[in-house]
N, C-alpha and C positions, 0 to 999 in steps of 0.2 A: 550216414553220419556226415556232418558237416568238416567242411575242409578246416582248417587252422586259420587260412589267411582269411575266408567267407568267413568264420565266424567274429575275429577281429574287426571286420568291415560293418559287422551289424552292430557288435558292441559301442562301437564309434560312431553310429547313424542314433541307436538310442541314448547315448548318450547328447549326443548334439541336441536329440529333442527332448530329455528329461531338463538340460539347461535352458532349451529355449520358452517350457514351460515356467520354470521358474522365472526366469525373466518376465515374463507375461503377470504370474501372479505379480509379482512384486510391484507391477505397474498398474496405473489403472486405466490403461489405455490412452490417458490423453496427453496432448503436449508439454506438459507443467513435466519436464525432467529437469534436473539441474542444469545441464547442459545448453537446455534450448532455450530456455529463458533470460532476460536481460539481467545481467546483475553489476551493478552500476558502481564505480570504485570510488574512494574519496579522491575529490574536487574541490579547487576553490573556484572555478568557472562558476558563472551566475546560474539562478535556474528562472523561470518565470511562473508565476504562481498567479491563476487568473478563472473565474466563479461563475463572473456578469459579462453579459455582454459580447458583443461578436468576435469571438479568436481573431487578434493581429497578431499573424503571423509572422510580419515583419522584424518582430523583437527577436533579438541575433543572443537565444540563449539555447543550449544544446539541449535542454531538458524543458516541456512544459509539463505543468499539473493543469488538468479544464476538468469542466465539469462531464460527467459520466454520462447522465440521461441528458444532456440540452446540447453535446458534442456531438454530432454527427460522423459515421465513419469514412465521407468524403476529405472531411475536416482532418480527422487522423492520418489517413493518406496522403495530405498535400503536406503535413508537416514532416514525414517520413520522407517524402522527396524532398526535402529540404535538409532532409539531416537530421531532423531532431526525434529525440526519444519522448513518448507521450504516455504521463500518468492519467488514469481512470482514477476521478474524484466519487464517491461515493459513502451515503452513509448507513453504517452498521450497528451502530450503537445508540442510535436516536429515531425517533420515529417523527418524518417530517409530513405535515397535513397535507402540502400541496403536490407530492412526488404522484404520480399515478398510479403507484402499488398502492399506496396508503390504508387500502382496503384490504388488501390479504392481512396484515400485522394483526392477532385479534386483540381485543381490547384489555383483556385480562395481563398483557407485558406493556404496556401503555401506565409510564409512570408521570413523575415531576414535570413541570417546563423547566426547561433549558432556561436555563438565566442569559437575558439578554438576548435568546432569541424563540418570543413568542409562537414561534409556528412548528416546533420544536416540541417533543419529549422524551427523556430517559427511559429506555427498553430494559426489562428483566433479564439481564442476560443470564443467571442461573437458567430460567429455560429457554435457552435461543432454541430448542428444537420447537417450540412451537412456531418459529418467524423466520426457522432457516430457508425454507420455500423460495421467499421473495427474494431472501440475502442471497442465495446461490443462483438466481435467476437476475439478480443485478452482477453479481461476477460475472456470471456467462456472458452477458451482454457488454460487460467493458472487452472479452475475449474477443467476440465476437467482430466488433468495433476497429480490432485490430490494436488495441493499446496495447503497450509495452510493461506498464505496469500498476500496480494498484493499489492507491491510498485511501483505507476503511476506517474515517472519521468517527471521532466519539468513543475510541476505546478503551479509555479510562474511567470510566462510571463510577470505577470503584472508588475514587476519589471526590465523588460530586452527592449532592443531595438528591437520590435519581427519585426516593420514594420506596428504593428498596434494600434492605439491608446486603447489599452488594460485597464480597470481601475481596484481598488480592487473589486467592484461588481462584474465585469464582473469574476475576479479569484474565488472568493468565489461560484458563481452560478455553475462555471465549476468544481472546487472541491466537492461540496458535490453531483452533478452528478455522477460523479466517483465513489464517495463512496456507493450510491446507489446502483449504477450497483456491483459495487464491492459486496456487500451485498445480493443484491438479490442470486447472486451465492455462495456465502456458503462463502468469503473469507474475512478474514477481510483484514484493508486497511489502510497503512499508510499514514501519510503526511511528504510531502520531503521536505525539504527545502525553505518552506512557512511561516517561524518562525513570522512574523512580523502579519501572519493571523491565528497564531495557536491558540491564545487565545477564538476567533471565531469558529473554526471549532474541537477544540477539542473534541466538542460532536459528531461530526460529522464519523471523527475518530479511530479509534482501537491502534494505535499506532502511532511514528516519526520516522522518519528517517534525520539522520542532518548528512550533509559534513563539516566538517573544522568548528565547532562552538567555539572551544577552542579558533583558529588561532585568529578567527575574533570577539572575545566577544561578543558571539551571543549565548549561550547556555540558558540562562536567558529566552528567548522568549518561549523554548520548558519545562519548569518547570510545565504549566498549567495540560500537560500530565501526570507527574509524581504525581503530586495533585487530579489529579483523577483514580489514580491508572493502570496508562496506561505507558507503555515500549516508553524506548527512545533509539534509537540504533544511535551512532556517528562511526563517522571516521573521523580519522586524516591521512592530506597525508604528510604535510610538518612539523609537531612538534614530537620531539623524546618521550617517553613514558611518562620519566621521567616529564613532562612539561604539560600534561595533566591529568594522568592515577589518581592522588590523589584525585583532582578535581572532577573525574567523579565519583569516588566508595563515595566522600558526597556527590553529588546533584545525585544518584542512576541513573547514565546513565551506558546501556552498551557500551565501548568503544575503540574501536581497533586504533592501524597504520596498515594502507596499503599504496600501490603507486599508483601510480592516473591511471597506464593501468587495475590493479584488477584482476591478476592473483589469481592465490591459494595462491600463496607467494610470497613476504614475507609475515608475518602475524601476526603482533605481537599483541597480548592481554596482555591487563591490568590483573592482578591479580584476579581473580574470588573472589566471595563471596554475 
């Protein structure tokens, strides 16, 4: 017969490991916990927002966005020695001819052109399981790379002429996929210019990213982020500083002018603080 205090010692040994099972399931093994991941507060520090072109990293803003496949992860490195936090640009919601997966997507979720950018098309996102392959193998590879976090352009379709009768369900189910996968890999993940579903998916989340919200009285949608303690990075292509920049440092957006190709420059930032 087992002693009183032996059997208390096993009780408390399986117990430690029925917990530490559950811990395990609950995880999926990778780094994307809440904890470990960047999660970026509202700021009106500038950010730099840059597509084309060789990263100058001389521009003194604590946040860059670069492009995901053409950034190299020496490139991420030298900006982390430097201080700054770096988003993984990449796209999820559009299917672009010249990326070099181009050939996984198959042709059957190959919708619309993108207006105004012919190289460009609208993806079926009711079945992103047939083009999640390439989408979870371009997150990995922003993880991989070393970025801090990750902005998956294009996903609001459900708003756009893609070709296919897209609804907000169908948007919302495909965004907080993204953010998933985004998570599971250690990055956090913004939402782009989905303002009208942000209120929705703010939990969902780490941050925004908004184009032209001043232009078009649309910053209001992205305020739910800034109420939960969560970063909202703008840009303006067509309003001069002066027309925006007051605006943003009281609703705590960070927010720049750039020009709609997004070289390194110009690059003008609002006033920090």
């Amino acid at each position: 017969m087992e002693s009183t205090s032996y059997g208390l010692r096993k009780i408390a040994l399986l117990t430690a490991g029925l917990a530490a099972f559950v811990l395990a399931a609950c995880s999926d093994g990778s780094p994307g916990q809440a904890e470990a991941r960047w999660q970026p507060k509202p700021t009106t520090a500038s950010w730099q927002f840059q597509l084309q072109g060789k990263i100058d990293t001389s521009i003194d803003a604590p946040v860059y966005e670069v492009d995901g496949f053409n950034v190299p992860k020496a490139t991420v490195k030298k900006l982390h020695a430097l201080g700054r936090k770096v988003i993984c640009y990449i796209d999820v919601g559009s299917w672009e001819n010249y990326r070099p997966d181009a050939k996984r997507f198959p042709r059957s979720v190959i919708g619309k052109k993108y207006e105004g950018y012919p190289n460009e098309r609208w993806l079926d996102i009711r079945r992103f399981h047939k083009f999640a392959g390439p989408i979870k193998s371009r997150i990995r590879m922003c993880a991989r790379k070393g970025f801090d976090g990750l902005e998956p352009d294009n996903i609001n379709g459900w708003e756009n002429p893609t070709g296919f009768p897209l609804t907000a369900r169908d948007q919302l189910r495909f965004n907080r996929w993204i953010a998933r996968i985004a998570h599971r890999n250690g990055l956090a993940v913004g939402l782009k210019n989905d303002g009208r579903q942000a209120r929705k998916l703010v939990g969902n989340f780490d941050f925004a990213v908004v184009e032209q919200c001043f232009q078009y009285h649309e910053c209001g949608q992205y305020r739910p982020f800034v109420r939960r303690g969560k970063a909202v990075y703008s840009v303006e292509y067509e309003l001069r500083n002066s027309a925006f920049c007051a605006r943003a440092k009281k609703i705590r957006f960070s927010a720049i002018g750039k020009e709609y190709d997004l070289f390194a420059r110009p690059w003008r930032p609002c006033a920090t603080g």
